[in-house]
N, C-alpha and C positions, 0 to 999 in steps of 0.2 A: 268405279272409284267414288267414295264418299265425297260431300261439298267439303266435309273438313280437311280433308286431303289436297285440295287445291285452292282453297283459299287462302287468306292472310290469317296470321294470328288477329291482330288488331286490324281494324278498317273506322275509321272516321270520317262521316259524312256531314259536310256542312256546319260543323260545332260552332255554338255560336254562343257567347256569354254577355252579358249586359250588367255594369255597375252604374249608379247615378251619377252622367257626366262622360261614364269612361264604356267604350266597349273593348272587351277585354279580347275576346277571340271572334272573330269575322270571318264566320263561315269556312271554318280549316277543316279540311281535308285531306287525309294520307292513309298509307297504309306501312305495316310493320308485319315483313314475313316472319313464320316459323322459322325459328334457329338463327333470326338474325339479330345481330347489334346495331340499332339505328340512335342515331343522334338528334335531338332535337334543340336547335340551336339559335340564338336571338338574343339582341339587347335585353339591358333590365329594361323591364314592362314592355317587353317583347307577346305577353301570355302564356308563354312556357309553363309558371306556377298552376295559373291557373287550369291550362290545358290537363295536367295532368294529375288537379283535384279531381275534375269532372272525373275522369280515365278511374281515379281511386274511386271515387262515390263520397268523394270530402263536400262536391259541391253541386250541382245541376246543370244543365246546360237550357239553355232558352229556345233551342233549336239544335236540329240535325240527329243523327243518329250514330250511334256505337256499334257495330260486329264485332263478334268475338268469334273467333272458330267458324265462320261463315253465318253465323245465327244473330240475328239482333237482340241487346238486351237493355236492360234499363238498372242500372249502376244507382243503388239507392244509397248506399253506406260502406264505406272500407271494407265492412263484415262481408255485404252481399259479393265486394271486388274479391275479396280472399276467397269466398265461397266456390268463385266462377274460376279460379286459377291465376289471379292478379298481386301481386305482392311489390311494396315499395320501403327500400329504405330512403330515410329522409336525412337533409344535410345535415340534421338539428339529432342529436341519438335522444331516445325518450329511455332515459335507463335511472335506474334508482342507485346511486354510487354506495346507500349502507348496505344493497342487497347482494348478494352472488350471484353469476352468471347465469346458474340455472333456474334461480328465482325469478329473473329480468327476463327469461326466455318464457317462462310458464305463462307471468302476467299480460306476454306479449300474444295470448295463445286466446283463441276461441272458445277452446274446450281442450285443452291442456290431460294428456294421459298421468295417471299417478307418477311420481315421481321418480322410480327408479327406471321405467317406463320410459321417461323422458330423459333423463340421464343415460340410458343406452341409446337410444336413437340421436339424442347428441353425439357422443361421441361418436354413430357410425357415420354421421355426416360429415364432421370433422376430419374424420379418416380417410375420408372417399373422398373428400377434396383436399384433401391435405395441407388445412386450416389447425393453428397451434391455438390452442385456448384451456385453460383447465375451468371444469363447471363449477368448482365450489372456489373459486375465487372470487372478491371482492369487490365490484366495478371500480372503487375508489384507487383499486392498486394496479390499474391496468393502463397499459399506453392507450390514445386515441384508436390507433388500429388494431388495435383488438378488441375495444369498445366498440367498432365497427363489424367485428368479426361475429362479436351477439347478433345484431342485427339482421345480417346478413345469414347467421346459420338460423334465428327465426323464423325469415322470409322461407328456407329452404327446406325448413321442416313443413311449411305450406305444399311442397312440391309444384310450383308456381309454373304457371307454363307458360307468364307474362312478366317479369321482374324491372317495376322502374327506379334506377338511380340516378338520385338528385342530389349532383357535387358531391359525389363519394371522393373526391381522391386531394379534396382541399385543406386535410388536416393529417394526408398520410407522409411517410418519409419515401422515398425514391425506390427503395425493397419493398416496401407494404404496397406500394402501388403497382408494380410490378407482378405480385405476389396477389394481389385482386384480381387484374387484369388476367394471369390464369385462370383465376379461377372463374371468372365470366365468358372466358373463352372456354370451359369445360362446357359452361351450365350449358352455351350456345351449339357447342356440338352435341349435347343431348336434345334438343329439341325447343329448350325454351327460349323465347324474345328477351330483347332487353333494349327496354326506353333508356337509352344514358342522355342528360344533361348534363352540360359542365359548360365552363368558359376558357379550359385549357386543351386548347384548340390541338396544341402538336399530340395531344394523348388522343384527341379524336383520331385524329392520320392513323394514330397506329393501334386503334383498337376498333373505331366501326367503319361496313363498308357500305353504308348509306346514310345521309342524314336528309329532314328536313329542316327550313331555313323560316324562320318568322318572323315579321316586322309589322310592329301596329296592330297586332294582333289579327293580322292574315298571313297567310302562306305564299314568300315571295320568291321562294328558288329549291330547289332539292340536288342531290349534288353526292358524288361518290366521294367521301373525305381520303382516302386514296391517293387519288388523282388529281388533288388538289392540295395550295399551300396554307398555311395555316392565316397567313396573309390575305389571299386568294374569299378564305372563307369569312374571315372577319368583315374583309369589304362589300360580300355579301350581306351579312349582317346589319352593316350600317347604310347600306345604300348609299356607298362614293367612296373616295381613295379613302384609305388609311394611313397618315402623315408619319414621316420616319420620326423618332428622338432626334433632338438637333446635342450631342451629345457636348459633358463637360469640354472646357477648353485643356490643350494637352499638358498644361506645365506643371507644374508640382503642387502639391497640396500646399498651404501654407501653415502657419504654426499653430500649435493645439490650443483649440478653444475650449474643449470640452472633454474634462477629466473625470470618469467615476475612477474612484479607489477600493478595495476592497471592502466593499458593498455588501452589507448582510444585514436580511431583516427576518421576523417571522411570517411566517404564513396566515392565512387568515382560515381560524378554525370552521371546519373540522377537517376538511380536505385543500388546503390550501397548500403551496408550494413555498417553502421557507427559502433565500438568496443564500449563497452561502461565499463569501467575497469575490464577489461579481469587481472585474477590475476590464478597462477601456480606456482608450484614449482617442477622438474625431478630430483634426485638424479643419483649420478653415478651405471651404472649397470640398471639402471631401464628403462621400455618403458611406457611412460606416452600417452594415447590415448585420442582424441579428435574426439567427434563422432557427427554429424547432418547431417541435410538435406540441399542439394545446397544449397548457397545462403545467408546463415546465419551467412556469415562474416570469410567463412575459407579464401578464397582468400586473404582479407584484413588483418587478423593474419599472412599471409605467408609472404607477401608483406613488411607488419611492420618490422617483425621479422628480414627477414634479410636483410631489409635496402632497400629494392628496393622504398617504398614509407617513406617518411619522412615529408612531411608537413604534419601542423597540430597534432604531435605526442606530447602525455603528456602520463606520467608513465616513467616506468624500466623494463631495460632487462639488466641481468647481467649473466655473464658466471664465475664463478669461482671468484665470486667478480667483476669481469671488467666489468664497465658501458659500452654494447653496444650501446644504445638511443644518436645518433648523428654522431657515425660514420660509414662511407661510408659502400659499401657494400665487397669493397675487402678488409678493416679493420677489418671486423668483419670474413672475413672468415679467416685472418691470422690471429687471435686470437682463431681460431678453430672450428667455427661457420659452417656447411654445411647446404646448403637447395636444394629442389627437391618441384618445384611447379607440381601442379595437370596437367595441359597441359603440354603434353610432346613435342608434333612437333609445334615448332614456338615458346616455351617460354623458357622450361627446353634446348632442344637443335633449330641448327638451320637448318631444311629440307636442304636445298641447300650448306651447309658445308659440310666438309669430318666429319669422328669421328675424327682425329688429332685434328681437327679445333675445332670441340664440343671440346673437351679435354681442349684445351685451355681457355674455356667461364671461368672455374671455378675453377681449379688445378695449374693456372699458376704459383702463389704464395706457396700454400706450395708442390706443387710437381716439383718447380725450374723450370718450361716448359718457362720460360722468366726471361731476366736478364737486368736490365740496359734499358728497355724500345724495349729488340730483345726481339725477339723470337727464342727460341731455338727448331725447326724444328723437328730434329731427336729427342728430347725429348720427343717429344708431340706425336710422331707416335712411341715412346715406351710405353709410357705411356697406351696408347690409345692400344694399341697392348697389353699390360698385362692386361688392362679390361675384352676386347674381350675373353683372353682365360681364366681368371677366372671367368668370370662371364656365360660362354658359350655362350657368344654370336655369333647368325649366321651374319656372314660379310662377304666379301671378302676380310679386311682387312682394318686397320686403314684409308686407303686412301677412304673406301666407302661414298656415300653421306649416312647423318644421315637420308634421306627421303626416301630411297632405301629398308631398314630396314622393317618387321615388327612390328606393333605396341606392341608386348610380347617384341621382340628383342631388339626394343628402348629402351623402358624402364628397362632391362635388362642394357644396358649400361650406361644410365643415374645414376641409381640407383648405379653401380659400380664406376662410376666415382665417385660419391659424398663419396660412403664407405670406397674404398680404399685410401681415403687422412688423412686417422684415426682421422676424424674430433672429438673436445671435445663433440659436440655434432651435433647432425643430425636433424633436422626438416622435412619432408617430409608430402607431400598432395598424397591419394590417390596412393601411392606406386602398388598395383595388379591392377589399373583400367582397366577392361577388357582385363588383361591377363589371360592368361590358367594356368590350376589347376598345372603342372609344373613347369613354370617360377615362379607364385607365390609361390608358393612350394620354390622356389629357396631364391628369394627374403627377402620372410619371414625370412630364416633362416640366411640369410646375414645379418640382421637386430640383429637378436639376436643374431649372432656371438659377434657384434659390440661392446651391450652392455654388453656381458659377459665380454668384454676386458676392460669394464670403462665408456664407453659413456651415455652420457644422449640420449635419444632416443624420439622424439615426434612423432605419426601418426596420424595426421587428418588422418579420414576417412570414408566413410559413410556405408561401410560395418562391421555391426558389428559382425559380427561371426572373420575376421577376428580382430579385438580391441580383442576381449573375450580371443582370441586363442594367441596375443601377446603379450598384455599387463597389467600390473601389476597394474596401477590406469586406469581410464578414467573418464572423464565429457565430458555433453554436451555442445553443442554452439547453443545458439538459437538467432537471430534477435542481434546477437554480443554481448549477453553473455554468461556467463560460467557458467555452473554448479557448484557446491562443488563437488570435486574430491570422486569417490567413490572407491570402493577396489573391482576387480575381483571376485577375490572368491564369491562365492555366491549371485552373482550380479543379479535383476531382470530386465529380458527386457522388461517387460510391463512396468517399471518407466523409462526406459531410452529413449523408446517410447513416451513415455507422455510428457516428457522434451523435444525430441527431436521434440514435435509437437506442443511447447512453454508453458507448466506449467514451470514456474523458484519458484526462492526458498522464503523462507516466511514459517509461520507456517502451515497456511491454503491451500495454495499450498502440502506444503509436506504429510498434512493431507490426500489431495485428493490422492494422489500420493498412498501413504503408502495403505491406503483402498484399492485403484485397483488390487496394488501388491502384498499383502500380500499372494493370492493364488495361485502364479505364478511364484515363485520363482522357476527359471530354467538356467539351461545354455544350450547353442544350440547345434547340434552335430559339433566336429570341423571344424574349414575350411580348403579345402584341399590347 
């Protein structure tokens, strides 16, 4: 029997990376059998990223060594990873939206066969795993998962016998993830590995049957996700309990603070999502949820909402009565308005500022940090400095750059800045994005602190376990409209799937709808 035959696919010995200040992986060590799906799982700046640059050949290691097939090698560049049988899709898709499909797949290629060449062997791939995509479409016209689905038949025209994904299923709808997870349950009964990361723990349970566990950038537990809870694993993660939500109090929502009316703007050229009367209504106390997939006009509801874009705007937005639609954006936040867009470094805050400075983007006015057109300095480094320590965040203190931070930690901050100014009401995009079971843990709860105090509370978000687990109504946003608002309780996510993959509303529609769902009336295990 050859060594390849009874060894691992992957083996990692001792991996060890060093940043100025930070050691990023500490001597990690595991292995990943042939045909298996393993998990690799840990806080943000756990090393997970980095662990598996090194694996791609994106970065170096300072120490230890790589097996591959039983043979040690030395992983110089993606190219040399692809070469060896290594293939990665990334959370982030690298696709050009003016090109077609089978363009973004060519460019994606080493040494790309002529094209007709490559357009059969597309489609045979397609076929054999029974993935929908047409090659001569247009990236720009395509849902998120099937923008994934390029990627993915990329990798697999590599014939990879190593496949790692990272947060494949954080922008998919409830079917397309499903409809993945086939298909990595094919690729694994053929022979090939697959590194999955993610932080939606209940999709670990049900898709790998090993993980390893990383904190501080060592290897602090490994563990059959199986035979453990999602719960179980997070506390893992963070080394100690994981605190329940202390959930809203039961009595009824109280009266509407926060009215969009038929909302419509345009899109921002060339691919941008135009609204097309977007209508809502968040009473006080209540978290009113907004769920879809990229692209489908949550950026342009963010945007609208709180004034950052203004041309072209027709409808209403009122806050306790007070027509928002027209005024500026620090108008509407001294009327009580707070927002938190989905980018957090370069939009929500700004990398190259201190946190004082972040502080001041958005609190000037109702937290007094500027008077008279000064800036009141030590205001903004208290202010910023109360965040910090309510919100836990890791800093060296108000003076640190906001790019210094990691990305849990940011948003962390972000998130506090905007709650702590006891805004009337809260808008917020993607609140937990790719933070750890923790922080969102945190987050979450700061949320529903907010609106047990009175606030109207909105979350776009495209995770829906978290929607299910905060809030009280949601609808979908598809191609820039809105659902009819539906009610938690006993909410089906095979229709909110359906909506989220563009059934909108009508008789017929909801007919289709209603059929699918009828036997699938479920809600998901919480999120942690």
């Amino acid at each position: 029997m050859t060594a390849t035959a009874v060894s691992p696919r992957l083996e990692l010995k001792g991996i060890s990376k060093r940043f100025p200040g930070v050691v990023a992986n500490d001597h990690v060590s595991f292995q990943v059998p042939a045909g298996a799906i393993h998990a690799l799982l840990g806080e943000n700046g756990a090393g997970k990223s980095t662990l598996v640059k090194i694996i791609y050949g994106v970065q170096q290691a300072d120490e230890g060594e790589i097996v591959f097939d039983g043979k040690p090698v030395r992983i110089g560049s993606p190219r040399e990873a692809r070469s060896l049988g290594i293939g990665m899709v990334f959370q982030h898709f690298s696709l050009f939206e003016a090109m077609t499909v089978l363009e973004n797949i060519a460019l994606g290629m080493d040494n790309p066969p002529p094209r007709r060449e490559l357009e059969a062997r597309v489609r045979e791939v397609l076929a054999s795993y029974g993935l929908s995509l047409d090659p001569h479409r247009h990236v720009h016209t395509l849902s998120v998962g099937e923008r994934q689905r390029i990627e993915i038949v990329r990798a697999l025209l590599q014939q990879p016998k190593l496949l790692i994904m990272d947060e494949p299923t954080s922008v998919l709808t409830p079917q397309e993830v499903e409809q993945l997870f086939e298909t990595l349950r094919r690729l694994a009964s053929e022979g090939c590995s697959i590194l999955y990361i993610s932080h939606k723990l209940h999709e670990i349970k049900a898709l790998c049957e090993s993980a390893t566990i990383l904190r501080g950038g060592k290897v602090v537990a490994s563990c059959d996700p199986r035979e453990e809870s999602a719960r179980s694993m997070a506390e893992l993660m963070i080394g100690g309990s994981l605190k329940d939500l202390s959930q809203k109090s039961s009595g009824a929502a109280g009266k509407e603070r926060f009215v969009v009316s038929a909302l419509s703007a345009p899109g921002e050229p060339p691919f941008g999502t135009s609204l097309k009367e977007v209508s809502f209504a968040v009473r006080s106390g209540e978290i009113f949820g907004i769920a879809g997939v990229a692209g489908n006009g949550q950026n342009e509801l963010l945007a609208v909402i709180s004034g950052e874009d203004a041309a072209g705007i027709s409808g209403s937005i009122r806050l306790d009565g007070t027509e928002l639609a027209g005024l500026s954006v620090g108008a509407r936040r001294r009327a009580g308005l707070a927002s938190s867009p989905e980018e957090r470094n370069g939009h929500a805050a700004v990398p190259g500022m201190s946190l004082a400075d972040n502080a001041l983007l958005s609190a000037r006015s109702r937290m007094g940090l500027a008077s008279g057109g000064v800036i009141r300095a030590k205001a903004a480094r208290d202010y910023a400095g109360r965040v910090i320590e309510a919100f836990s965040v890791k800093a060296t203190g108000p003076g640190a750059a906001a790019g210094s931070l990691s990305g849990g930690n940011l948003q962390k901050f972000v998130m506090g800045r905007e709650i702590m100014q006891d805004p009337a009401v809260l808008v917020v995009s993607q609140p937990t994005w790719g933070v750890d079971a923790g922080a969102a843990s945190f987050i979450r709860q700061s949320m529903i602190d907010l609106a047990r105090q009175g606030a109207a509370v909105v979350v776009v978000s495209q995770d829906l376990d978290e929607l299910l687990e905060l809030c009280d109504r949601l609808a979908v946003i598809n191609e820039g409209r809105l659902s009819e608002p539906m009610d938690v309780k006993g909410i089906s996510i095979e229709r909110v799937g359906l909506l989220m993959g563009g059934i909108h509303g009508g008789q017929a529609a909801e007919t289709r709808v209603g059929a699918k769902a009828e036997a699938h009336e479920r809600r998901p295990e919480p999120a942690l």
